[in-house]
PAKE-259001 format. One line per 4 residues: their letters; for each residue x, y, z of N, C-alpha, C, O. Coordinates in steps of 0.05 Angstrom, whole numbers. Example, Ala and Ser with C-alpha at 12.3 -4.5 7.8 and 13.67 -1.06 7.14 Angstrom:
2
as) 264:-114:156:246:-90:156:264:-66:156:285:-66:169  257:-45:142:273:-21:143:258:1:157:268:23:161
//
This chain:
297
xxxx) -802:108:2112:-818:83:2114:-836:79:2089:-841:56:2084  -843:92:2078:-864:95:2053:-857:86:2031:-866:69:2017  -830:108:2029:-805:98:2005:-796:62:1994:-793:50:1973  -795:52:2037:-793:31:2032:-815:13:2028:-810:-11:2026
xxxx) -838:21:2026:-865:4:2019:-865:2:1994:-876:-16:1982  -850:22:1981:-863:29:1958:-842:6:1935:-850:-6:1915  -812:4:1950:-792:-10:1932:-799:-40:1932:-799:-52:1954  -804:-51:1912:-807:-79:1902:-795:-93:1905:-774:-87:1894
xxxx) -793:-122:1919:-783:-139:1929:-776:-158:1889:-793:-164:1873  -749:-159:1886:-742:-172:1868:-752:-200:1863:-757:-212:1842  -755:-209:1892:-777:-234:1887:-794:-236:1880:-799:-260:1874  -815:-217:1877:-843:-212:1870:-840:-208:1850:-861:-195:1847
xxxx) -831:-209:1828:-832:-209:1801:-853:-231:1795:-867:-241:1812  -853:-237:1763:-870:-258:1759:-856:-277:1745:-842:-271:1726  -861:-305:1756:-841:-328:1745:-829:-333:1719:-807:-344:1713  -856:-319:1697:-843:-333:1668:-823:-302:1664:-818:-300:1640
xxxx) -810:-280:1680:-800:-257:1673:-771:-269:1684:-748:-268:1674  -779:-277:1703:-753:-291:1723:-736:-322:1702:-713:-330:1700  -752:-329:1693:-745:-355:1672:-727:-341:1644:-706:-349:1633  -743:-319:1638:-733:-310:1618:-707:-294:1611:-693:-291:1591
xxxx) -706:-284:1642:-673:-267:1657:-656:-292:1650:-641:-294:1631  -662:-313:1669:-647:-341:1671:-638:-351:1640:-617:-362:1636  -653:-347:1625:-651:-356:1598:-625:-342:1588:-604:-353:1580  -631:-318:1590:-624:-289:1579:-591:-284:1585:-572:-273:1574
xxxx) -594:-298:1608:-568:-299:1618:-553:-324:1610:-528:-326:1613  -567:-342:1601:-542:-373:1595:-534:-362:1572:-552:-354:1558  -511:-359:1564:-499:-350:1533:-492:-369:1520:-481:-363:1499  -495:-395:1528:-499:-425:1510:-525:-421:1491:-526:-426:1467
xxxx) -544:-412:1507:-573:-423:1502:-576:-400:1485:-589:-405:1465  -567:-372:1487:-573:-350:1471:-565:-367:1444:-579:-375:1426  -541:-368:1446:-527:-371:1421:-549:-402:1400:-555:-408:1377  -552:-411:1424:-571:-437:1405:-599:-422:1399:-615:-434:1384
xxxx) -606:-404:1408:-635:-396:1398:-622:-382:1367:-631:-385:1345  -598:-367:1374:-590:-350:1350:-588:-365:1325:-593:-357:1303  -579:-391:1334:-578:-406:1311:-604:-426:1303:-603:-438:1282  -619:-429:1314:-649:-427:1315:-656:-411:1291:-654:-418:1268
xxxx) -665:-389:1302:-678:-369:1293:-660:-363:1264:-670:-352:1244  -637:-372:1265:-624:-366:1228:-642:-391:1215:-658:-387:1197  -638:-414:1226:-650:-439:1209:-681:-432:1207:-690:-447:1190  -700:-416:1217:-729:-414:1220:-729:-395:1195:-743:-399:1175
xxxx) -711:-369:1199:-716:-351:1181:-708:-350:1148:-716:-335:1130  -686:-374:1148:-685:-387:1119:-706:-398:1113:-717:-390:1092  -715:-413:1126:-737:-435:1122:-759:-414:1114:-763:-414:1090  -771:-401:1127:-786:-378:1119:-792:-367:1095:-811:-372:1080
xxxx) -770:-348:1094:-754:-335:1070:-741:-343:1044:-730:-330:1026  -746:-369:1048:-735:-383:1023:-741:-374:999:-722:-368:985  -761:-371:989:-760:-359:962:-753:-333:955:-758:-325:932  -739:-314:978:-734:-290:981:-702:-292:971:-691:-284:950
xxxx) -694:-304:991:-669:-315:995:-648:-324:976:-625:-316:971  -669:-349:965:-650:-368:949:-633:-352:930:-640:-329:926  -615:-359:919:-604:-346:895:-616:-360:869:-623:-348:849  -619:-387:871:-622:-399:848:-653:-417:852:-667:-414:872
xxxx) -660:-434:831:-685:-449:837:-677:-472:845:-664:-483:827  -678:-492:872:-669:-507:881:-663:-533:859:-642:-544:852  -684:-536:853:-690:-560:825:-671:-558:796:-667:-576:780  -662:-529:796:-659:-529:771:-636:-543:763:-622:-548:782
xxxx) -627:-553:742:-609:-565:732:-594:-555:709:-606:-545:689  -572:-557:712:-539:-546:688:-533:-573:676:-531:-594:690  -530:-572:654:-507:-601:642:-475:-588:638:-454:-600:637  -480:-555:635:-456:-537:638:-440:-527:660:-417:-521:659
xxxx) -462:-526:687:-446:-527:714:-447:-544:736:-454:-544:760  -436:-562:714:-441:-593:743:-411:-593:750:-390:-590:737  -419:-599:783:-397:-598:804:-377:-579:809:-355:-584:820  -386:-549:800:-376:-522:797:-371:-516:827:-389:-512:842
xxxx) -340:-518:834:-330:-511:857:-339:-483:869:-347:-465:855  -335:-483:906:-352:-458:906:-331:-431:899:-306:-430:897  -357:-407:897:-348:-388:894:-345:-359:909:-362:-341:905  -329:-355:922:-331:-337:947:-330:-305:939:-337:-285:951
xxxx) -323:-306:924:-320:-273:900:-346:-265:886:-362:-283:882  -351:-243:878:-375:-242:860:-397:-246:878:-414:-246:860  -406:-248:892:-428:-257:911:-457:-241:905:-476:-255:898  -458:-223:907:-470:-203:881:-492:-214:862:-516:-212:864
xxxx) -475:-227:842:-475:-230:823:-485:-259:822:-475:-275:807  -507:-265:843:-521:-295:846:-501:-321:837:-509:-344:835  -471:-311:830:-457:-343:834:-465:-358:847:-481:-355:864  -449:-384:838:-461:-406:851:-439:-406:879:-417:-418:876
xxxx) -445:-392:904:-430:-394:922:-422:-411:935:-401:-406:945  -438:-441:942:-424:-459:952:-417:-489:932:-410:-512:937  -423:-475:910:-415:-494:885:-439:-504:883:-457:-496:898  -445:-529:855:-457:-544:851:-458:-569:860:-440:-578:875
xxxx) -482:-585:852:-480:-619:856:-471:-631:817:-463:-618:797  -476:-651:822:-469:-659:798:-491:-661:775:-484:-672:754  -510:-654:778:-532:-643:758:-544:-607:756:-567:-597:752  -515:-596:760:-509:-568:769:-526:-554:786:-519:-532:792
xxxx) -549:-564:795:-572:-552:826:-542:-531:848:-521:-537:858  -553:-515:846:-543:-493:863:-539:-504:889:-556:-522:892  -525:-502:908:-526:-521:937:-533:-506:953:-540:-514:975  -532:-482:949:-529:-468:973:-570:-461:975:-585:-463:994
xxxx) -574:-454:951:-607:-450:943:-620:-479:953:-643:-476:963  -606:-515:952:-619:-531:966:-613:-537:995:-623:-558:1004  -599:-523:1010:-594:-524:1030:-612:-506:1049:-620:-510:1071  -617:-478:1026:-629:-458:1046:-667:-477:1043:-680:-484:1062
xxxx) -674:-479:1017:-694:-501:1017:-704:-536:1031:-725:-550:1032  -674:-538:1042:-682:-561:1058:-677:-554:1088:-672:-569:1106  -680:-524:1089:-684:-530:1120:-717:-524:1122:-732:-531:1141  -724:-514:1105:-758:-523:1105:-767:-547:1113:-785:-554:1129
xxxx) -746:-563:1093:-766:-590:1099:-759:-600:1122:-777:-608:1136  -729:-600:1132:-718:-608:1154:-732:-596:1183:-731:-608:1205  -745:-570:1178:-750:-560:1200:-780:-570:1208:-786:-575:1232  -803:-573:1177:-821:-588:1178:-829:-617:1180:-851:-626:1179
xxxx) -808:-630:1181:-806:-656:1194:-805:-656:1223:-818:-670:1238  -786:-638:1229:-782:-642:1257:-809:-628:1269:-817:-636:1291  -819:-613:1259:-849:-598:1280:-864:-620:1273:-862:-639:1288  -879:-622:1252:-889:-642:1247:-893:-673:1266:-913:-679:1279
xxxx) -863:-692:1263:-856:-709:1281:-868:-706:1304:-890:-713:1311  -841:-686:1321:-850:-675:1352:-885:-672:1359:-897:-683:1377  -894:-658:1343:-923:-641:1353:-936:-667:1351:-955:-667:1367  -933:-694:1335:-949:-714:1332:-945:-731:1361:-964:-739:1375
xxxx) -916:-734:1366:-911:-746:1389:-917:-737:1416:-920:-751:1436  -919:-701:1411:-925:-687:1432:-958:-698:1442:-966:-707:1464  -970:-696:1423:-1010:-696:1425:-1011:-726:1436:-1028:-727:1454  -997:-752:1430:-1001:-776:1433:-992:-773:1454:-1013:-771:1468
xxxx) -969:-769:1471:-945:-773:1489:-967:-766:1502:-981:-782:1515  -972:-739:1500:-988:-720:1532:-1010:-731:1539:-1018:-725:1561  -1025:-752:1519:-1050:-763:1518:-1056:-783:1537:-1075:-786:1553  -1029:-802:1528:-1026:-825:1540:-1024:-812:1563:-1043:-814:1578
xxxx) -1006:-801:1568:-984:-799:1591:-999:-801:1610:-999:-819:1627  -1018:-773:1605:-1036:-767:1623:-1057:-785:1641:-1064:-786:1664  -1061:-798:1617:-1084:-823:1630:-1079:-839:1643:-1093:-849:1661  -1048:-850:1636:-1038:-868:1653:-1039:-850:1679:-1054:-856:1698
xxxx) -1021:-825:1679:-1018:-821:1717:-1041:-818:1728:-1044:-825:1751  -1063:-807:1711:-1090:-787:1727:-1102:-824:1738:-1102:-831:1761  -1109:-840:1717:-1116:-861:1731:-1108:-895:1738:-1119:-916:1741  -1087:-886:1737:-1067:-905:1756:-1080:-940:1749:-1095:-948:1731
xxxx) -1067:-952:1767:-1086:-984:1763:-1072:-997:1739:-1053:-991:1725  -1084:-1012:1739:-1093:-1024:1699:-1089:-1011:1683:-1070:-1017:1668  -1102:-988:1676:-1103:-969:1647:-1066:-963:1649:-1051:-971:1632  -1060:-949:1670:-1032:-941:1676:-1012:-967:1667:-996:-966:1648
xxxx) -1016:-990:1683:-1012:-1013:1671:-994:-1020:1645:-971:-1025:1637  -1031:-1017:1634:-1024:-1024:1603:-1008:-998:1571:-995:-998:1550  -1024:-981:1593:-1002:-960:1573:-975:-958:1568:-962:-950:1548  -966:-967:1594:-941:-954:1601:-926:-987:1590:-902:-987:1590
xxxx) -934:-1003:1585:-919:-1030:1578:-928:-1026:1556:-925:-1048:1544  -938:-1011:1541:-935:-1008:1511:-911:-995:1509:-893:-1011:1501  -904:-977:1513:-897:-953:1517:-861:-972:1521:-840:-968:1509  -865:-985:1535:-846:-994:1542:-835:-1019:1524:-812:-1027:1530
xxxx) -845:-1030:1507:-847:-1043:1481:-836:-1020:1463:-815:-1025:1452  -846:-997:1458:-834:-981:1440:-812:-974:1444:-797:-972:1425  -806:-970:1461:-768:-964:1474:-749:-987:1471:-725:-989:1466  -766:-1002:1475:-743:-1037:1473:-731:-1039:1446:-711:-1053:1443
xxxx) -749:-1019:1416:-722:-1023:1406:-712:-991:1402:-726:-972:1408  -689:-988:1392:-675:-976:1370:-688:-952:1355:-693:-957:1331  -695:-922:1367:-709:-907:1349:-711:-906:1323:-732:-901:1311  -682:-913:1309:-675:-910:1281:-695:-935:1285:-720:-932:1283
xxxx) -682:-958:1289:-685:-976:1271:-724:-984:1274:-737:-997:1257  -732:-973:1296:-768:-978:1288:-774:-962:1267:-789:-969:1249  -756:-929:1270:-773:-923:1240:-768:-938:1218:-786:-948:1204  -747:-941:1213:-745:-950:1193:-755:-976:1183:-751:-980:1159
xxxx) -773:-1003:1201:-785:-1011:1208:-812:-1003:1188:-818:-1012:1166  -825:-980:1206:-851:-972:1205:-846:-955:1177:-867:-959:1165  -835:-944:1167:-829:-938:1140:-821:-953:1116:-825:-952:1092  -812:-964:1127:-811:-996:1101:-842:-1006:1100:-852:-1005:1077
xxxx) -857:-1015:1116:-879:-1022:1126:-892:-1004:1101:-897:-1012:1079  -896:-979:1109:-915:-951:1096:-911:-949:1071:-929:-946:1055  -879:-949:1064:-873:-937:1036:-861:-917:1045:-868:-903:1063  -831:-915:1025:-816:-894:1032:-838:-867:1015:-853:-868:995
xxxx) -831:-844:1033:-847:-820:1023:-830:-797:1058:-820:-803:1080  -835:-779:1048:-827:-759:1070:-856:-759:1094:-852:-754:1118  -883:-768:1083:-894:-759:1107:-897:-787:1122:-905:-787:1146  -891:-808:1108:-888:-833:1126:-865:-828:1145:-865:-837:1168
xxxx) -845:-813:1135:-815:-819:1152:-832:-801:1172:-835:-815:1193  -847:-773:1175:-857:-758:1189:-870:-776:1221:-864:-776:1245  -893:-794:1200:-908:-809:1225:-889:-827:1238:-890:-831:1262  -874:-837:1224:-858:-857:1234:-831:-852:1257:-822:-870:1270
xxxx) -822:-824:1258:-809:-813:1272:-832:-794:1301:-827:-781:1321  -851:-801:1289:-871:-787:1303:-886:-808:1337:-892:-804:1360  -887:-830:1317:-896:-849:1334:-863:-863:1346:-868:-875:1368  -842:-865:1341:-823:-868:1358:-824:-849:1389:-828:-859:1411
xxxx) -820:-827:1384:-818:-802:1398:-847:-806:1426:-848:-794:1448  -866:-824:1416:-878:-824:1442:-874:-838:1470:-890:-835:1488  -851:-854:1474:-853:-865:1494:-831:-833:1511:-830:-828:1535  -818:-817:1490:-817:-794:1509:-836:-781:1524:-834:-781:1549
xxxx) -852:-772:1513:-863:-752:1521:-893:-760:1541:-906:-745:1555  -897:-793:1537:-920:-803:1553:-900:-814:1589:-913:-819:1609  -876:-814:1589:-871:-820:1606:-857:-795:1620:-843:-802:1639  -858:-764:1615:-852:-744:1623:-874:-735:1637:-877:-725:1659
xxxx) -891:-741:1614:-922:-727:1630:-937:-749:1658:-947:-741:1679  -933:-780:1648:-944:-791:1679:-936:-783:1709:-948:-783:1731  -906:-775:1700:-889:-770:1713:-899:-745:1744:-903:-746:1768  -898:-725:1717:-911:-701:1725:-941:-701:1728:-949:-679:1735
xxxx) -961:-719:1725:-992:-721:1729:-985:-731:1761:-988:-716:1780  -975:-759:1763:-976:-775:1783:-963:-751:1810:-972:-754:1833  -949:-736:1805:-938:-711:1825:-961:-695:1830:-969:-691:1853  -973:-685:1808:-995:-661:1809:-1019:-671:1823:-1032:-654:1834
xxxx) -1028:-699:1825:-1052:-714:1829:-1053:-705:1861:-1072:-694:1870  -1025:-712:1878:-1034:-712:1905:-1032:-684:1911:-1028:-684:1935  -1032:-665:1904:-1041:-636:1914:-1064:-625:1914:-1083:-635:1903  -1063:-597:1928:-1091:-593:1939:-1113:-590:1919:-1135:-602:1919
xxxx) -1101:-565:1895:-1119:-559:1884:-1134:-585:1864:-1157:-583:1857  -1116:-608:1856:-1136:-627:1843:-1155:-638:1862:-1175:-647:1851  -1155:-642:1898:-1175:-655:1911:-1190:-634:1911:-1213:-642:1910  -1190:-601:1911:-1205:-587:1906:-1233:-589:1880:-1258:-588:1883
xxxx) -1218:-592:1859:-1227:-595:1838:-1243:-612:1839:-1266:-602:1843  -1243:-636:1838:-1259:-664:1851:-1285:-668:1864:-1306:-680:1857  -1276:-644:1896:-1297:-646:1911:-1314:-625:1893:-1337:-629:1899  -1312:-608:1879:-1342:-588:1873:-1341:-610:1839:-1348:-599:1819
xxxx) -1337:-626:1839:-1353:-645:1818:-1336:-636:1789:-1348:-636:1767  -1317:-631:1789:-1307:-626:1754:-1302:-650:1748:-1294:-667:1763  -1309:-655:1720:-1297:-676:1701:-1266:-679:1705:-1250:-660:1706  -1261:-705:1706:-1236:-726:1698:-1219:-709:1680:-1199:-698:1691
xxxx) -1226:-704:1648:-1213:-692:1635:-1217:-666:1640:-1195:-654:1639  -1236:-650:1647:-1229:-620:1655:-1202:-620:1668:-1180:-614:1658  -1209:-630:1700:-1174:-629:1712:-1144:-633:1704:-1121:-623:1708  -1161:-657:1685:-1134:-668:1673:-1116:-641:1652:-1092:-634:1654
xxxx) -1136:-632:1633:-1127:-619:1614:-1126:-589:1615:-1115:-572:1599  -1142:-585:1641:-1141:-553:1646:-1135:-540:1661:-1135:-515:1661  -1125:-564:1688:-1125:-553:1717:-1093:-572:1718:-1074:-560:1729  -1089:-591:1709:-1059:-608:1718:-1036:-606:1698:-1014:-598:1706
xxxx) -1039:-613:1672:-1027:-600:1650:-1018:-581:1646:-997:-582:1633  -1027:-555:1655:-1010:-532:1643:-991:-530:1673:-972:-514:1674  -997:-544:1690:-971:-543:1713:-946:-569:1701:-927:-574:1716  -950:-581:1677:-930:-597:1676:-914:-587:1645:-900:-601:1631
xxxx) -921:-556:1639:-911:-556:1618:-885:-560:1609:-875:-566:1588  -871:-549:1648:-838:-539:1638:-827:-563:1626:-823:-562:1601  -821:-590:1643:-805:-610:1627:-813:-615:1605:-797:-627:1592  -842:-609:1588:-854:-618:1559:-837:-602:1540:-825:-610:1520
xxxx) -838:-579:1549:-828:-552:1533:-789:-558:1527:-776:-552:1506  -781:-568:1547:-751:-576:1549:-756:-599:1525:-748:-595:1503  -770:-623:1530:-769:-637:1521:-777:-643:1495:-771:-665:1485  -789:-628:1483:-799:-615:1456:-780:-596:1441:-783:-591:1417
xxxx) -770:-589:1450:-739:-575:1439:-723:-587:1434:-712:-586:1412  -716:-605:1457:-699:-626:1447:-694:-647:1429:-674:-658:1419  -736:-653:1430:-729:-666:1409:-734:-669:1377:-739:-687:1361  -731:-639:1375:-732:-620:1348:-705:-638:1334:-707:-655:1316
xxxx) -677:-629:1348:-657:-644:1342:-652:-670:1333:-639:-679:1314  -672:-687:1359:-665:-711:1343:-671:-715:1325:-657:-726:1308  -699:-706:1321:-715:-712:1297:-706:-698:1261:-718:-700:1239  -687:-687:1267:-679:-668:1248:-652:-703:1237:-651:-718:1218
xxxx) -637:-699:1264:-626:-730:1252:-628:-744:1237:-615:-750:1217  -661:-753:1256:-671:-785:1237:-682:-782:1218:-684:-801:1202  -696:-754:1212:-702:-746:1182:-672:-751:1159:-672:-757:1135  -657:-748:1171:-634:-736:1154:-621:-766:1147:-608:-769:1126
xxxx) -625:-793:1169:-620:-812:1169:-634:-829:1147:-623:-842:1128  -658:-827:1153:-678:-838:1128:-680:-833:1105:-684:-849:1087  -677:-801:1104:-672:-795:1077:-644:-806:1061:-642:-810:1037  -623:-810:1081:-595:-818:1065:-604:-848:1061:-595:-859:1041
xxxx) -620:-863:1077:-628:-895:1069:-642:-893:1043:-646:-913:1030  -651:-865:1031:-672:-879:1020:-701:-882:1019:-714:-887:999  -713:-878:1048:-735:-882:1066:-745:-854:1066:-768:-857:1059  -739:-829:1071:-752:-804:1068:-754:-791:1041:-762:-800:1020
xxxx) -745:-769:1047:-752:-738:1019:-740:-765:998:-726:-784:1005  -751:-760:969:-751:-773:952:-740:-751:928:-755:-732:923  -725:-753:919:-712:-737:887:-740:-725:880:-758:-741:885  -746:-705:872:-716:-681:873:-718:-668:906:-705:-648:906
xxxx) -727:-672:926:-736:-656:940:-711:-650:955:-700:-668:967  -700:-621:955:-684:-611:970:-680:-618:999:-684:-600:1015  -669:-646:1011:-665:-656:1040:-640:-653:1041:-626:-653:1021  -631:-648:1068:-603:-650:1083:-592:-680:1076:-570:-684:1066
xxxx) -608:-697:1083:-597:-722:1084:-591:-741:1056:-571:-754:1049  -615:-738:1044:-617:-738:1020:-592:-729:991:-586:-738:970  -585:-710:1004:-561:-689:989:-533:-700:996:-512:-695:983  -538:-715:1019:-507:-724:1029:-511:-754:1017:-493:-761:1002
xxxx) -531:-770:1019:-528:-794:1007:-521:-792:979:-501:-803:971  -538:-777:962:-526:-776:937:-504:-765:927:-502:-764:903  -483:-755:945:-463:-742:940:-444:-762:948:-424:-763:933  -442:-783:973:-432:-800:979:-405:-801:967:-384:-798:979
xxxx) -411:-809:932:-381:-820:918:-370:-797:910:-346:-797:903  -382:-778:909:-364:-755:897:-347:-736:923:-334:-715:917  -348:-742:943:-334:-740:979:-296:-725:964:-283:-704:968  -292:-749:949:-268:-743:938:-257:-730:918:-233:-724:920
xxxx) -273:-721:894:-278:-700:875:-286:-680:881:-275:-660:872  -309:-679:898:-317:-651:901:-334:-654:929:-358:-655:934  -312:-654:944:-333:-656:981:-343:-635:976:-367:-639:977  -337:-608:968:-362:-600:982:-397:-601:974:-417:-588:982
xxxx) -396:-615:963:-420:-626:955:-436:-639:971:-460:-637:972  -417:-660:990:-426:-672:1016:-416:-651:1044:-427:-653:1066  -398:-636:1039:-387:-622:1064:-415:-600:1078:-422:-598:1101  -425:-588:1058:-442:-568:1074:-479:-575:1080:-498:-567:1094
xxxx) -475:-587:1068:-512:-604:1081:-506:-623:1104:-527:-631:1115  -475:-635:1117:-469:-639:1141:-473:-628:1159:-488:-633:1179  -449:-598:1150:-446:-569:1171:-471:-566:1178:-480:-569:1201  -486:-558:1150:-527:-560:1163:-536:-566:1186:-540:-555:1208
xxxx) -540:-595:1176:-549:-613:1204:-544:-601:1229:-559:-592:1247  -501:-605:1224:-487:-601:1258:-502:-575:1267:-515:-579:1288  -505:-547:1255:-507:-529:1267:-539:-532:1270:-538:-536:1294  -554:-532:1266:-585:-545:1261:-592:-553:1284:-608:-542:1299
xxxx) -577:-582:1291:-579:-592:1320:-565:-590:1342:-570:-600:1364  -543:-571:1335:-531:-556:1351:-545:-540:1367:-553:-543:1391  -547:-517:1347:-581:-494:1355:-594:-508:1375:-585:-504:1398  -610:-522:1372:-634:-538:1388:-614:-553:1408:-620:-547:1431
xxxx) -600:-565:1407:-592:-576:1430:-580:-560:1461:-575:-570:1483  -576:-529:1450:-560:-509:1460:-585:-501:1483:-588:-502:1508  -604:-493:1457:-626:-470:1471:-640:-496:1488:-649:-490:1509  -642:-520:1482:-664:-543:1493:-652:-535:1527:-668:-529:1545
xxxx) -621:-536:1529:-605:-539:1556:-612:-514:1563:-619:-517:1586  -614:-492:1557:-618:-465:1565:-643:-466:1580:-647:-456:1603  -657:-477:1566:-686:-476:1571:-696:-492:1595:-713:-487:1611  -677:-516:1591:-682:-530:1627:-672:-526:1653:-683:-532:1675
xxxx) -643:-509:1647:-633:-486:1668:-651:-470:1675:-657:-468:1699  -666:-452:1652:-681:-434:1667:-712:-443:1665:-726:-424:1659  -723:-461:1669:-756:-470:1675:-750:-494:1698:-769:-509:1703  -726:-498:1710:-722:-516:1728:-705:-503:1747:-682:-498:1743
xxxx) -723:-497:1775:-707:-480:1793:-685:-477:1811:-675:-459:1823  -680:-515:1806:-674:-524:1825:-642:-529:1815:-627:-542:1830  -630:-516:1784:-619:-520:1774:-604:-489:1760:-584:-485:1747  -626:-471:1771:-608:-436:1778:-592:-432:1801:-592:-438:1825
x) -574:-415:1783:-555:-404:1811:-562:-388:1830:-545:-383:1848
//
């Protein structure tokens, strides 16, 4: 009898250990963190890494097919562009920027989204009202096409495309969180909270919030990806990273006519992207399998 007091009910574990098994176990989602975590640790490591100086320029090795031999020997392994810049040195350099667009973006839309969101559910009425028909104005159009919009507006520059993909991204994340406020509101512990007199925003931000993190956290992963996109979109308009700056998008627009001479010039700042938002779209799904219970086996 003792023995059995003593053995631990597998349920009693603690939730975020039980989330993390769940995680641990989707081998989709592994594999998208894996590829995650390659794009973070370039980004990182970049000046470790690179073989070459992203900027630098050849009038002797322009459009130098790649080279898979010698590797060693800092060749130019995935060839040149046509002002001989190393590709593979601006590729491992634009997932910096690519990766800092997308935190950037997200974390802007995250702080607005949760702001709003919040206020609308915690106080309902009018305020709720009017937020949420903003909110709903911002969705009516076309993500691309508001930034691009609100970036024409600004001036093309990388940190306009930033705000401008930043302030798209809020009608996500303010209507995840009303969502989840307007749920949390009628339970006990917020009428708790109330009756011994806490502040409006205490509850809101200390006591109701961190119970709505899971869908934020899904939803902030996910939309690492898009935002890696519409970075990549803006920059091929024109509208983002500006010459010389090592962008994904940027690198395929100017390569555009040379597709037929020398794809790979345009072929591997594609691959980029795909696997980029691949990663994130993998681990995003992983991540809502296992922080959503109702959706484990």
């Amino acid at each position: 009898m003792p023995d059995k007091l003593k053995r631990k009910n597998p349920q009693d574990r603690h939730p975020f250990l039980d989330q993390m098994s769940q995680l641990w176990r989707n081998k989709t989602a592994v594999v998208g963190l894996i590829l995650v975590s390659f794009f973070f640790t370039a980004a990182i490591f970049a000046p470790l890494i690179s073989p070459h100086n992203p900027n630098e320029t050849s009038l002797y090795d322009q459009l130098k097919p790649p080279v898979w031999h010698d590797a060693g020997t800092k060749k130019n392994i995935l060839g040149t562009d046509d002002l001989g810049r190393d590709i593979l040195s601006r590729l491992i350099y634009g997932a910096r920027v690519s990766l800092l667009v997308s935190m950037v973006s997200v974390g802007l839309a995250f702080v607005l989204g949760t702001f709003f969101g919040s206020l609308a559910g915690y106080y309902k009425g009018k305020l709720d009202s009017f937020i949420m028909r903003i909110m709903d104005i911002i969705l009516a159009f076309p993500y691309l096409l508001l930034a691009i919009v609100v970036v024409a507006y600004l001036g093309p520059s990388l940190e306009n495309a930033m705000m401008a993909i930043g302030i798209t991204y809020v009608p996500r994340f303010a209507r995840i969180v009303r969502g989840s406020v307007l749920e949390e509101c009628g339970k006990d512990y917020v009428t708790a909270a109330r009756s011994i007199g806490a502040r409006d925003l205490r509850i809101i931000f200390l006591a109701i919030l961190p119970n709505c993190l899971g869908p934020l956290i899904v939803q902030t992963t996910l939309s690492f990806a898009s935002a890696i996109l519409d970075a990549a979109a803006l920059s091929f308009l024109g509208l983002g990273a500006q010459p010389p700056t090592p962008e994904w998008g940027a690198m395929i627009a100017r390569s555009r006519s040379l597709i037929l001479r020398a794809s790979w010039v345009m072929t591997f700042p594609g691959i980029a992207i795909l696997f980029a938002v691949l990663g994130f779209n993998l681990f995003g799904d992983g991540l809502r399998d296992a922080l959503d219970p109702r959706l484990r086996d």
